[in-house]
C-alpha positions as CSV (number, residue, x, y, z in Angstrom):
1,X,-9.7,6.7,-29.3
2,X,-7.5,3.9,-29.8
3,X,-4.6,5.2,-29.1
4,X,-6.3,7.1,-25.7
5,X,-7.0,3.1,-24.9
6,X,-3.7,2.0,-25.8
7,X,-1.8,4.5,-23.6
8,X,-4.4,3.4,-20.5
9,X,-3.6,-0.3,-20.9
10,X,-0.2,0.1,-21.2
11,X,0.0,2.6,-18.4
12,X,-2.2,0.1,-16.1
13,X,-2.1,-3.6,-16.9
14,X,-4.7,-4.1,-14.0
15,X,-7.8,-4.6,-16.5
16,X,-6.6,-7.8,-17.3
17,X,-2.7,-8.4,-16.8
18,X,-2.4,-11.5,-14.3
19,X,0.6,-11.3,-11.2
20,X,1.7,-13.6,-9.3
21,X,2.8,-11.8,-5.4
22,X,4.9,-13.8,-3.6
23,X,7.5,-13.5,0.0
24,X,10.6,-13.4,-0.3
25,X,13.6,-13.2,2.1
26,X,12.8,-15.1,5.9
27,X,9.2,-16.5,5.6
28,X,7.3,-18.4,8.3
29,X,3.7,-18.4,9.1
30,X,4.4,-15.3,11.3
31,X,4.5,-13.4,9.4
32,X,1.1,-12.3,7.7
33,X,-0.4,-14.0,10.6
34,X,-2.3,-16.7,8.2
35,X,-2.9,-20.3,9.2
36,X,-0.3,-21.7,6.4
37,X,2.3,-24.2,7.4
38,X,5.5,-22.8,5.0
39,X,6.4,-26.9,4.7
40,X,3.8,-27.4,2.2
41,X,3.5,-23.9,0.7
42,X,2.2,-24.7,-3.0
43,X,3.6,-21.4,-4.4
44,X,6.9,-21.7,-3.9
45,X,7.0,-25.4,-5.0
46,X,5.7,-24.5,-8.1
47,X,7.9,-21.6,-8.7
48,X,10.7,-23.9,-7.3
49,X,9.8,-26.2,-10.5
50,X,9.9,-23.7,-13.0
51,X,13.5,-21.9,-11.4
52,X,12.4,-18.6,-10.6
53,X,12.9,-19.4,-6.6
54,X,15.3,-21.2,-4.0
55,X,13.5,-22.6,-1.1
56,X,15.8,-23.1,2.0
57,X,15.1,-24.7,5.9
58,X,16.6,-22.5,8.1
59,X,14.3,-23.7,11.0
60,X,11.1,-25.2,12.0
61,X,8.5,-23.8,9.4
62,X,11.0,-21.3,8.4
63,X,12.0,-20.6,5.4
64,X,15.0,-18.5,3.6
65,X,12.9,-17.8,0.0
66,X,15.3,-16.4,-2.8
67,X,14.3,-15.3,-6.4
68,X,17.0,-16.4,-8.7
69,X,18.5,-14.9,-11.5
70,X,15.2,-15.6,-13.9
71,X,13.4,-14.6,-11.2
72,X,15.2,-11.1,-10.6
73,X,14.8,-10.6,-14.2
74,X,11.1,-11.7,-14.1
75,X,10.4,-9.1,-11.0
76,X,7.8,-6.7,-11.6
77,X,9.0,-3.1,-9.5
78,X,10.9,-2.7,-6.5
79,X,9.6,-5.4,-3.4
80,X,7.2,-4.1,-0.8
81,X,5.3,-4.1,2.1
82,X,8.6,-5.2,4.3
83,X,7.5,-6.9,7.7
84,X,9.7,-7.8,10.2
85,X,9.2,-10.4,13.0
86,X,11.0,-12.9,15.1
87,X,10.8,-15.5,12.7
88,X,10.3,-13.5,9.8
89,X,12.2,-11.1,7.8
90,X,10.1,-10.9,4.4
91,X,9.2,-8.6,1.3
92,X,6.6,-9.0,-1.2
93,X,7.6,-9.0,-5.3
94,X,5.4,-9.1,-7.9
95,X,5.9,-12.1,-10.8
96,X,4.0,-11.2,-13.9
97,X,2.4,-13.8,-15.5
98,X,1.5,-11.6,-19.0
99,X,1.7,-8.4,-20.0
100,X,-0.1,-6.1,-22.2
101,X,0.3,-6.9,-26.1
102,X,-2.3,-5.1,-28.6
103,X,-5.8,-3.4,-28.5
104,X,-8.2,-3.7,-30.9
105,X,-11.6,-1.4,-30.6
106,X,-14.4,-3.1,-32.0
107,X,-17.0,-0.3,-31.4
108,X,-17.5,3.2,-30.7
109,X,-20.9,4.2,-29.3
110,X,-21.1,8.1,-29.2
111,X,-23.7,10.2,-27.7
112,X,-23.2,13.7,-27.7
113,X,-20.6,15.0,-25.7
114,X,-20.6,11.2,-24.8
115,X,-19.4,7.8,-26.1
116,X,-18.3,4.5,-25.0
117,X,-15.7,2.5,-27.0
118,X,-15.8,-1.5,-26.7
119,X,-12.4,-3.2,-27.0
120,X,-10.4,-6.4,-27.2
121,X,-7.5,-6.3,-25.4
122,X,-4.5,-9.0,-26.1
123,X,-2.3,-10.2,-23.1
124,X,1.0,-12.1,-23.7
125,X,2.2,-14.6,-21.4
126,X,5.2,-13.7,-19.8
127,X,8.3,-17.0,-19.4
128,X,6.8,-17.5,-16.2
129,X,3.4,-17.4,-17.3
130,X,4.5,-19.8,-20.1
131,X,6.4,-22.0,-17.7
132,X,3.5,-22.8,-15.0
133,X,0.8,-23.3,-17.3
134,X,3.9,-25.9,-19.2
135,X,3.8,-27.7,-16.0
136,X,0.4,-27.4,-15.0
137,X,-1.3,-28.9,-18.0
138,X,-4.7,-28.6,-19.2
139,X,-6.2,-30.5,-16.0
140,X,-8.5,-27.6,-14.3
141,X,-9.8,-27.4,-10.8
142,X,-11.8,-24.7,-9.9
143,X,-11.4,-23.6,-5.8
144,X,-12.5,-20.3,-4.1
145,X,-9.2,-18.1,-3.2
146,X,-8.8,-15.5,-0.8
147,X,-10.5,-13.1,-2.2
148,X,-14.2,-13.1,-3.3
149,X,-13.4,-13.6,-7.3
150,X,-13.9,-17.2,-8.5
151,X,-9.3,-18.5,-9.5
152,X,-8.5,-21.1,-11.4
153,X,-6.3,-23.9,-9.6
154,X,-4.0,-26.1,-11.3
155,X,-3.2,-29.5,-8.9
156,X,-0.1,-31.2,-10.1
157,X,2.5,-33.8,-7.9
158,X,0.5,-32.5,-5.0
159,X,1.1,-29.0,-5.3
160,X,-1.3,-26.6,-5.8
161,X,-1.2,-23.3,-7.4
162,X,-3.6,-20.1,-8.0
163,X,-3.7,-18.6,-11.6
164,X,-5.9,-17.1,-13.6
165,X,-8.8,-18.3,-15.4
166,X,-8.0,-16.6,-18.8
167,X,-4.9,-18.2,-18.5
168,X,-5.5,-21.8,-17.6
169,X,-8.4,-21.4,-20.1
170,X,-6.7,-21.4,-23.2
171,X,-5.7,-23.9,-25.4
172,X,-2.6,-25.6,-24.8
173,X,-0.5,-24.2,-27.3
174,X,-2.0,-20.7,-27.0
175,X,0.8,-18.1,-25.5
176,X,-1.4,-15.3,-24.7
177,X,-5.4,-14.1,-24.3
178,X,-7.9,-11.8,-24.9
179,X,-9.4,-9.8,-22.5
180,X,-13.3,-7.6,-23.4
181,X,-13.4,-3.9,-21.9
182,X,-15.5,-0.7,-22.3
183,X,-14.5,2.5,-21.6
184,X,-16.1,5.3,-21.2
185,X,-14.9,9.3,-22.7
186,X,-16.1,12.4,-22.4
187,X,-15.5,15.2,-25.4
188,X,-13.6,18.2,-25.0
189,X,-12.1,21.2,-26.7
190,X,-9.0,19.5,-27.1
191,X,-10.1,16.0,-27.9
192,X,-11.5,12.9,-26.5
193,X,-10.6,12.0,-22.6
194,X,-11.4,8.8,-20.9
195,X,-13.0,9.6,-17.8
């Protein structure tokens, strides 16, 4: 079974791998149609900081966004979700902030044709990862994001930035963290499958 769980992490970091998604290109506040004014947009700043981005005016609240070399390298796929506007010419990329490291299962509960496996599951942060929680520090300050999920935000030179919790958790020399899953198989004729 650990090698079924190994293959499913590595072939989905989603259980516990952290992104950051970010616009690239010509970004204003037309463009996703959300109340943000692009002069103070904490993302950027912070990714700005850290040298994966270049943030230039090109007009009132908007903005020519540009991932640099470390941040080409640091991409995650192709960008997406291309929208295209009359102040705003914009992709989405995808910045991992860890990837996938090790498994370890630390129980097997079978039941027949049944079982359930209980595992630890080691992230590593990626450079970027590395370098935001650097410059972030250990001061924490929790704040509700977009979506329904309870983020971590880290408030520093009055920029603000969303991560997550497993990562602004840990200590402050610690490069990586552990996520808890359980998965659930199913037996068959030729071997164990994770349904």
């Amino acid at each position: 079974m650990k090698s079924e769980l190994t293959t499913a992490f590595q072939q989905d970091a989603s259980p516990g791998g952290m992104k950051l998604l970010i616009e690239v290109g010509k970004v204003s506040k037309e463009c996703y149609d959300l109340p943000v004014d692009y002069d103070s947009r904490d993302d950027y700043k912070a990714l700005g900081r850290t040298g994966y981005i270049t943030l230039e005016s090109v007009g009132d609240h908007i903005w020519s966004a540009a991932l640099t070399d470390s941040g080409q390298r640091a991409r995650s796929g192709e960008p997406y979700n291309h929208v295209q506007k009359t102040t705003c010419d914009s992709w989405i990329v995808s910045l991992p902030l860890s990837v996938f490291s090790t498994i370890d299962v630390t129980g097997i509960l079978e039941d027949g044709p049944h079982a359930k496996a209980n595992a630890e599951a080691r992230w590593k942060l990626t450079a970027l990862g590395l370098a935001l929680k650097r410059y972030f520090g250990p001061q924490l300050v929790e704040s509700k994001s977009l979506t329904p999920a309870w983020r971590a935000s880290q408030v520093k030179d009055g920029i603000k930035l969303v991560l997550g919790e497993d990562i602004m958790d840990m200590p402050d020399r610690a490069d990586g963290y552990t996520t808890y899953v359980t998965a659930e198989y199913d037996k068959y004729d030729d071997g164990w499958k994770r349904r």
